[in-house]
ZAKE-270522 format. One record per atom (N, C-alpha, C, O): x, y, z; residue number from 1. Coordinates in steps of 0.2 Angstrom, whole numbers, plus 5000, padded with zeros to 4 digits. Each point is the difference from the previous one (the first is absolute). Example, Ala and Ser with C-alpha at 12.3 -4.5 7.8 and 13.67 -1.06 7.14 Angstrom:
2
+------+------+------+-----+
|   xx |   yy |   zz | num |
+------+------+------+-----+
| 5066 | 4972 | 5039 |   1 |
| 4996 | 5006 | 5000 |   1 |
| 5004 | 5006 | 5000 |   1 |
| 5005 | 4999 | 5003 |   1 |
| 4993 | 5006 | 4993 |   2 |
| 5004 | 5006 | 5001 |   2 |
| 4996 | 5005 | 5003 |   2 |
| 5003 | 5006 | 5001 |   2 |
+------+------+------+-----+
//
This chain:
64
+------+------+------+-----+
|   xx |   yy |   zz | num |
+------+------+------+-----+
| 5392 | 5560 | 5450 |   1 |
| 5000 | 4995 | 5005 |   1 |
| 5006 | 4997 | 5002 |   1 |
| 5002 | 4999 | 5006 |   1 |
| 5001 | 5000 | 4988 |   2 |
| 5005 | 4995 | 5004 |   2 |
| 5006 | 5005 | 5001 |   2 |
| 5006 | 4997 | 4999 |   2 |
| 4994 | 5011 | 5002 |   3 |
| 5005 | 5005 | 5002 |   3 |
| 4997 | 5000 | 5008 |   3 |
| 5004 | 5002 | 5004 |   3 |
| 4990 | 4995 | 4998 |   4 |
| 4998 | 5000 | 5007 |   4 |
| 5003 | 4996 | 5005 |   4 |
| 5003 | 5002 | 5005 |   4 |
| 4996 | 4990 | 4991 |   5 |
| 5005 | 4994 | 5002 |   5 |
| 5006 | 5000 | 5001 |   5 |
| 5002 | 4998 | 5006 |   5 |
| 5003 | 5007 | 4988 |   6 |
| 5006 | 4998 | 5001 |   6 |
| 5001 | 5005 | 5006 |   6 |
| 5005 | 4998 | 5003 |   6 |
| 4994 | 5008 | 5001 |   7 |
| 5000 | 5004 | 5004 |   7 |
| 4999 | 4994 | 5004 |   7 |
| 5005 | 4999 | 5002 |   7 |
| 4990 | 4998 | 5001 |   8 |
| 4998 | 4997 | 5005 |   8 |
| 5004 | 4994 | 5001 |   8 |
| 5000 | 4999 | 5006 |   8 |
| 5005 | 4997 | 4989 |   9 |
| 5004 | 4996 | 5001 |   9 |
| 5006 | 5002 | 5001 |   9 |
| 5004 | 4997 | 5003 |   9 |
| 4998 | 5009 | 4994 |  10 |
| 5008 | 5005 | 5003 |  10 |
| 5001 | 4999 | 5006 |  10 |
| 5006 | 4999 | 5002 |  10 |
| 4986 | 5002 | 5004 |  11 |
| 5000 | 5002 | 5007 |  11 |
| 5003 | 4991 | 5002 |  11 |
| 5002 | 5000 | 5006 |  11 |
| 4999 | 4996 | 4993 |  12 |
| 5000 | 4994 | 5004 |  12 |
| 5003 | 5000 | 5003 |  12 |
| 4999 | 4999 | 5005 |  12 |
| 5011 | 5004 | 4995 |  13 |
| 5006 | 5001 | 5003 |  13 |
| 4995 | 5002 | 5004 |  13 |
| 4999 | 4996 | 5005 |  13 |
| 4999 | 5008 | 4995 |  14 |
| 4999 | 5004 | 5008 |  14 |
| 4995 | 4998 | 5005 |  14 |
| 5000 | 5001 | 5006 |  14 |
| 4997 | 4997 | 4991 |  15 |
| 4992 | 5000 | 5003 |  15 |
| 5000 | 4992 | 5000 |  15 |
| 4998 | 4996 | 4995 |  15 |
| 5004 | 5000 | 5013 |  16 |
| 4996 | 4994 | 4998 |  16 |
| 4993 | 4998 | 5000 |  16 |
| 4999 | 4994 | 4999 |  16 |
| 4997 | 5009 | 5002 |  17 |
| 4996 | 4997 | 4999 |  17 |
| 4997 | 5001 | 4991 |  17 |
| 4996 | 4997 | 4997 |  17 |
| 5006 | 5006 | 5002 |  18 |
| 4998 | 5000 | 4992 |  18 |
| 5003 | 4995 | 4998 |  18 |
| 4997 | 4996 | 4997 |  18 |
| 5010 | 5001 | 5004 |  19 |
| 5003 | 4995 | 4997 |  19 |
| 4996 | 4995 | 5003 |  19 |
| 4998 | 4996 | 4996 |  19 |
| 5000 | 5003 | 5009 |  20 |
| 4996 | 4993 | 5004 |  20 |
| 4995 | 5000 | 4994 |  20 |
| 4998 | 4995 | 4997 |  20 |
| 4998 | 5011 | 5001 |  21 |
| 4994 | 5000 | 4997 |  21 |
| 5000 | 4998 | 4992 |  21 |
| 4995 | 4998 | 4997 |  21 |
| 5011 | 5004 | 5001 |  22 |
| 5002 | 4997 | 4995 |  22 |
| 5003 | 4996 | 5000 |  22 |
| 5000 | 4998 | 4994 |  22 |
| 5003 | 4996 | 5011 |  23 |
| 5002 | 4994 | 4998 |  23 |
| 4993 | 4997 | 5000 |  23 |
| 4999 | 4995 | 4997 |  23 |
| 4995 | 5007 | 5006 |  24 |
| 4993 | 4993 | 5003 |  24 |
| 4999 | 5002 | 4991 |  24 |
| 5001 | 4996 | 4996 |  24 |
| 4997 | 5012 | 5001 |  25 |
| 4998 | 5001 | 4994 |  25 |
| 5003 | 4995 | 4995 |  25 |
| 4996 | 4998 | 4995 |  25 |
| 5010 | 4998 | 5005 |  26 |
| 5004 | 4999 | 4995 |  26 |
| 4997 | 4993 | 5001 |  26 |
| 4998 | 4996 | 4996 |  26 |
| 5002 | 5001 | 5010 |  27 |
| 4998 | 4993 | 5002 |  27 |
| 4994 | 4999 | 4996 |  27 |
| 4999 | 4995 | 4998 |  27 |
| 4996 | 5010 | 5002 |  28 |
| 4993 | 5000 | 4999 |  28 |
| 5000 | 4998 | 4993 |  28 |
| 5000 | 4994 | 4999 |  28 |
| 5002 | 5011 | 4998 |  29 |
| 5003 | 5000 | 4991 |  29 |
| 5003 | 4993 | 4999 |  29 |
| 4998 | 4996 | 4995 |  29 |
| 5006 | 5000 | 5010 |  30 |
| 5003 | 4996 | 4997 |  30 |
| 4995 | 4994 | 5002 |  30 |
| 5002 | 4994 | 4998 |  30 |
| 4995 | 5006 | 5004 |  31 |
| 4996 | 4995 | 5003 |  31 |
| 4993 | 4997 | 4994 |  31 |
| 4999 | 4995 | 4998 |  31 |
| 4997 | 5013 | 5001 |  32 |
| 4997 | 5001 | 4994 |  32 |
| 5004 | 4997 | 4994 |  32 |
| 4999 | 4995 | 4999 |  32 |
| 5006 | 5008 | 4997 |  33 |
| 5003 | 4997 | 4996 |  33 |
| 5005 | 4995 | 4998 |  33 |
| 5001 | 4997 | 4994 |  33 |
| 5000 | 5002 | 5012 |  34 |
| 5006 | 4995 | 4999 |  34 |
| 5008 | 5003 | 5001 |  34 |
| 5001 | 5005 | 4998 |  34 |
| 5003 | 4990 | 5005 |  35 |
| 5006 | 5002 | 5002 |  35 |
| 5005 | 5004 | 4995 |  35 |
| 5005 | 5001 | 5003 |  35 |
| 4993 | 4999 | 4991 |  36 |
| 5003 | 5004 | 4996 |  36 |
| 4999 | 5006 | 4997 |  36 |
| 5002 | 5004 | 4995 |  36 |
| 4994 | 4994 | 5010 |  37 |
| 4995 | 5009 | 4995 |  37 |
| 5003 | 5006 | 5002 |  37 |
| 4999 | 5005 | 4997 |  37 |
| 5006 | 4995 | 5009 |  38 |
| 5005 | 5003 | 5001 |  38 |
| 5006 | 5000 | 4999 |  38 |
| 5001 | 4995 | 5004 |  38 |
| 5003 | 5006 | 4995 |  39 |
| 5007 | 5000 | 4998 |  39 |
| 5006 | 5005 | 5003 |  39 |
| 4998 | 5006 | 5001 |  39 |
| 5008 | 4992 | 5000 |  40 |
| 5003 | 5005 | 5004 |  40 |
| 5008 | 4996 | 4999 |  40 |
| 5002 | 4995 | 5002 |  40 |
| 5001 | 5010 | 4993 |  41 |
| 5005 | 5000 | 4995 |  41 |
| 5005 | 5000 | 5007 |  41 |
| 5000 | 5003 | 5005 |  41 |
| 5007 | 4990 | 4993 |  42 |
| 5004 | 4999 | 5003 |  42 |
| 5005 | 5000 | 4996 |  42 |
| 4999 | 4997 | 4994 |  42 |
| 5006 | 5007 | 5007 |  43 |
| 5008 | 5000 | 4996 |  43 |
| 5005 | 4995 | 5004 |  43 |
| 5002 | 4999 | 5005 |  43 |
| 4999 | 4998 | 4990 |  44 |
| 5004 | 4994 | 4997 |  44 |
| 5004 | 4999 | 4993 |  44 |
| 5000 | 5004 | 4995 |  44 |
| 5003 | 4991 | 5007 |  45 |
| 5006 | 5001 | 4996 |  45 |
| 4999 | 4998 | 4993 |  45 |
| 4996 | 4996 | 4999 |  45 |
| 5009 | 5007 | 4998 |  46 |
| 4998 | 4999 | 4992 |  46 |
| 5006 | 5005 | 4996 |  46 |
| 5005 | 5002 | 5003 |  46 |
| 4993 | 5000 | 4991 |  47 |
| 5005 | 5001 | 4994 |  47 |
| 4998 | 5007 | 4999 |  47 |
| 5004 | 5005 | 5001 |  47 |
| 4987 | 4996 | 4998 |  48 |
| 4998 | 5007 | 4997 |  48 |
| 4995 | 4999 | 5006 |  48 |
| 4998 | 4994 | 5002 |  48 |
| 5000 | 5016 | 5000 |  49 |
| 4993 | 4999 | 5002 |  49 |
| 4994 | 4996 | 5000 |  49 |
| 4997 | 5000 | 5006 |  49 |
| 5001 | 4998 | 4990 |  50 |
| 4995 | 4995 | 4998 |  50 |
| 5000 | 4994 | 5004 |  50 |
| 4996 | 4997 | 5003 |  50 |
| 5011 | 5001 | 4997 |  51 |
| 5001 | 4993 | 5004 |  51 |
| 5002 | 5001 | 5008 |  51 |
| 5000 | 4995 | 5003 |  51 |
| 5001 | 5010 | 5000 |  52 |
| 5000 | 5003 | 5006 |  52 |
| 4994 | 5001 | 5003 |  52 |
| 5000 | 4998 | 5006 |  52 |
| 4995 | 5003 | 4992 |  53 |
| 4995 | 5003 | 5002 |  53 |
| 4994 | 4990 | 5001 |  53 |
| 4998 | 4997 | 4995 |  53 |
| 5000 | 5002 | 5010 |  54 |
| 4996 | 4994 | 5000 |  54 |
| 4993 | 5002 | 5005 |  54 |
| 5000 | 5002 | 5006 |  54 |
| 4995 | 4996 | 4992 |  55 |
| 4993 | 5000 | 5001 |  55 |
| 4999 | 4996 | 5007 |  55 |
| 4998 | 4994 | 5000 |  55 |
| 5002 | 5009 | 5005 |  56 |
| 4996 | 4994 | 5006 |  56 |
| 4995 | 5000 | 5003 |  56 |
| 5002 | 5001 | 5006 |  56 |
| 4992 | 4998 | 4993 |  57 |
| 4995 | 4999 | 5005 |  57 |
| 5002 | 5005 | 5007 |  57 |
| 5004 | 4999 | 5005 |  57 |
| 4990 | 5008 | 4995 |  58 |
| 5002 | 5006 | 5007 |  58 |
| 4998 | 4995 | 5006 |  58 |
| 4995 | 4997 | 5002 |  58 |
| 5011 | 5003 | 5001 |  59 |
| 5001 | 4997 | 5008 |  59 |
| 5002 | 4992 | 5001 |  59 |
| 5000 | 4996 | 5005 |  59 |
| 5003 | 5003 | 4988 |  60 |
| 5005 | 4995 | 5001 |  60 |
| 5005 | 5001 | 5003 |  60 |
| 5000 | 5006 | 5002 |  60 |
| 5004 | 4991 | 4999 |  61 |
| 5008 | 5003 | 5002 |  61 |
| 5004 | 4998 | 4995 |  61 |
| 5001 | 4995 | 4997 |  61 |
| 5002 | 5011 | 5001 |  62 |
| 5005 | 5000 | 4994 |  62 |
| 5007 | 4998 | 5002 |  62 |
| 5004 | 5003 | 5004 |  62 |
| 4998 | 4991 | 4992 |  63 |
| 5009 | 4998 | 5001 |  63 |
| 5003 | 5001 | 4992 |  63 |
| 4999 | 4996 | 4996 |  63 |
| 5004 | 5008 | 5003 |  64 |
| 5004 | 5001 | 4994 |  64 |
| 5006 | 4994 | 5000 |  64 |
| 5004 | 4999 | 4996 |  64 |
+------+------+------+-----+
//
């Protein structure tokens, strides 16, 4: 199952309408869940990996 997914999400560069379909998707999720229930890894500054890599809520806008 989720070898089906991740093919179907590769497609987004190309195909908008699947990205369109997957942004309403991800609203849905995050709506049901709460704003956190998705995460979408921003690099920023720090020492080691760990401190570069920061959590933000998918369709925020990210400012390092």
């Amino acid at each position: 199952m989720g070898e089906a997914l991740q093919l179907q999400l590769g497609a987004m560069g190309r195909d908008a309408d699947a990205a369109e379909r997957a942004g309403r998707a991800m609203v849905r999720i995050q709506g049901l869940l709460g704003p956190e229930a998705l995460l979408t890894p921003l690099l920023d500054g720090g020492r080691t990996p760990a401190d570069r890599a920061r959590l933000i809520p998918w369709g925020d806008p990210g400012q390092p």
